[in-house]
VEXSEMAR-661487 format. One record per residue (C-alpha): residue in one letter; x, y, z. Coordinates in steps of 0.02 Angstrom, whole numbers, plus 32768, in hexadecimal, padded with zeros to 4 digits. Each point is the difference from the previous one (the first is absolute). Example, Ala and Ser with C-alpha at 12.3 -4.5 7.8 and 13.67 -1.06 7.14 Angstrom:
2
A82677F1F8186S804580AC7FDF
END
This chain:
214
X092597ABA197X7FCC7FC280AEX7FA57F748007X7F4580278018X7F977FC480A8X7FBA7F707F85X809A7FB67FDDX8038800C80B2X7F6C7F928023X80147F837F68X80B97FD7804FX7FCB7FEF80AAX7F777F8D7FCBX808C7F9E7F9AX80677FEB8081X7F947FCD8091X7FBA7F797F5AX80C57FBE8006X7FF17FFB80B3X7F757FA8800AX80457F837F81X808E7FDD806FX7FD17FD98099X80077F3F8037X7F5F7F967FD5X7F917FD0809EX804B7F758071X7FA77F4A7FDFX7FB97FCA80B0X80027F48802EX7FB97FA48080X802C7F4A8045X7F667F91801EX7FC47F6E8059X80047F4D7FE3X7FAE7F70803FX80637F738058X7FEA7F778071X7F857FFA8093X80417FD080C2X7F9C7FD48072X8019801B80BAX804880B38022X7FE6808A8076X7F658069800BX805480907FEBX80A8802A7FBCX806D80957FF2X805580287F62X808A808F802DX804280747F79X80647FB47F80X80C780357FF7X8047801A7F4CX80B57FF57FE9X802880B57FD3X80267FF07F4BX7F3D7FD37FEFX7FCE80A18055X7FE480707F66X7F6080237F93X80487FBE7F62X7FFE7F3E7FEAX80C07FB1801AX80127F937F63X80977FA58045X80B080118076X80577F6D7F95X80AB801B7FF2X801E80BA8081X7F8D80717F9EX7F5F80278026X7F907FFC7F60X7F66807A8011X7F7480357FA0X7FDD80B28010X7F6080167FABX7FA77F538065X7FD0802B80ACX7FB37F8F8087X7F3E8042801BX801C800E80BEX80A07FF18063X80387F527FF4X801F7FDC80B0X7F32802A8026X7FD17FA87F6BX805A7F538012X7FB6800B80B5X7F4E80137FB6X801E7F707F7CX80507F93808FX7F64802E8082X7F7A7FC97F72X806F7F627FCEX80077FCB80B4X7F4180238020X7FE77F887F6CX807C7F808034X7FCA7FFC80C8X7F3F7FE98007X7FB3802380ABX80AD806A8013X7FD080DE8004X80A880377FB4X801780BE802BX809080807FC1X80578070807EX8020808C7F85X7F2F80037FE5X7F81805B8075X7FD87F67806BX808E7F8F8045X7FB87FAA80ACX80807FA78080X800B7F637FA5X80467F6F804AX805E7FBD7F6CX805E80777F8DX806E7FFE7F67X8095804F7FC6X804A80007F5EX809D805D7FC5X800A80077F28X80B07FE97FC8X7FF480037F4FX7F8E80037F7EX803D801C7F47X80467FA37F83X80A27F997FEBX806D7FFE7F6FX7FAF7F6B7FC4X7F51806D7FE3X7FB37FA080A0X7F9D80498072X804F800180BEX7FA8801280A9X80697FE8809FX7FB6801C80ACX80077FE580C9X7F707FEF803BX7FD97FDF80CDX7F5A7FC28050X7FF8800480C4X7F797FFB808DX7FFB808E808DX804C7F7F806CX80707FA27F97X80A2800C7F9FX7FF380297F4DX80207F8D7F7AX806880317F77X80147FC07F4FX804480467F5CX7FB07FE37F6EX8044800E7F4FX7F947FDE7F56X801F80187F53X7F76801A7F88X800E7FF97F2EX7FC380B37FB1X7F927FE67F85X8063807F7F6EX807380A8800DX7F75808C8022X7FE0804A80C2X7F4D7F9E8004X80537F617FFFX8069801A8084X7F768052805CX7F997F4A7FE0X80AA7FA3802EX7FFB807480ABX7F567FD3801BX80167F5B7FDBX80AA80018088X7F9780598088X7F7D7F717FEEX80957F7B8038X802D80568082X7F42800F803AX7FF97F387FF4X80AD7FEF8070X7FB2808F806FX7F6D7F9B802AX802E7F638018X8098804A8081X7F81805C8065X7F907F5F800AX808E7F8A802BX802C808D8091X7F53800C8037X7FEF7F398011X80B97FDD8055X7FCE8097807BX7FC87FCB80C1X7F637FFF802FX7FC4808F8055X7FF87FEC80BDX7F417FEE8041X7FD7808A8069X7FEA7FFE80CCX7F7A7FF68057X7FED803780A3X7F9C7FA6805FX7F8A805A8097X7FB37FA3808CX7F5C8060803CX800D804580AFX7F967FA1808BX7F79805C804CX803E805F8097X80AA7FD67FE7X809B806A8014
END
């Protein structure tokens, strides 16, 4: 006997149910946040915080776990809530805001970016683990003046995670990105103070012409 129209429709329904129960759970989102650090007085009224550089390993949506010993340890279902590159610049332009009082700290990659006359660059070199279960941040990071020569430092800081699961490296991240802030800050100050003072503009003087003279 051929299988009635009913029984057509009982298998389809059972196999778009096994279907259904197969396909991969929804991704975990996670989000690094801000942290408060220590406050330097003295820097510019405006500075310029260009896009931040990831090292290409870092440019994915799932979180890097670590890229100890030449393999790259990933967690598939643990994505970043943004791209990272845009969201460690947004963490790093809040950090700074805190960290420079008097100081407007505006993000290139955002809607308003006015010609500043101090800017920062950072390039992110790694951020994962090591095989030791620390947390690893290593970065570049530049600071110049439209008129003067950048100055360059690497910075490298390792922070304890907390336990195993993706939030606590997440924390340890934040945590990292917070250091780097405080080094950040107290570079652009220290440029800011060392830099020449502006030269005091002209003036031009007039003499008022005598009555009836040439």
């Amino acid at each position: 006997m051929r299988p009635g129209p009913r029984t057509n429709l009982a298998r389809t329904l059972l196999v778009l149910l096994e279907l259904a129960g197969c396909s991969s759970p929804e991704p975990r989102l996670y989000t690094l946040q801000t942290t408060q650090g220590q406050v330097h007085e003295g820097g510019p009224k405006l500075l310029l915080l260009r896009q931040v550089s990831l090292a290409r390993y870092l440019e994915r949506t799932q979180i890097v776990r670590s890229a100890a010993e030449y393999e790259l340890k990933i967690e598939g279902n643990d994505w970043w809530g943004e791209p990272l590159g845009a969201m460690i610049g947004r963490v790093l332009q809040q950090n700074l805001t805190q960290r420079l009082p008097g100081t407007q700290v505006f993000n290139d990659s955002g809607a308003i970016a006015p010609d500043a006359d101090w800017r920062v660059e950072v390039n992110l070199l790694q951020l994962d683990e090591n095989q030791a279960g620390t947390l690893v941040l290593r970065a570049q990071v530049a600071v110049s003046s439209k008129d003067g020569a950048p100055k360059s430092e690497s910075e490298r800081f390792e922070q304890p995670v907390a336990g195993r699961t993706i939030a606590d490296q997440v924390a340890a991240s934040s945590t990292a990105l917070g250091k780097l802030s405080d080094a950040i800050a107290a570079l652009v100050v220290a440029q800011v103070q060392s830099a020449p003072p502006a030269p005091a503009p002209v003036r031009r003087i007039t003499h008022p012409r005598r009555p009836g003279g040439a």
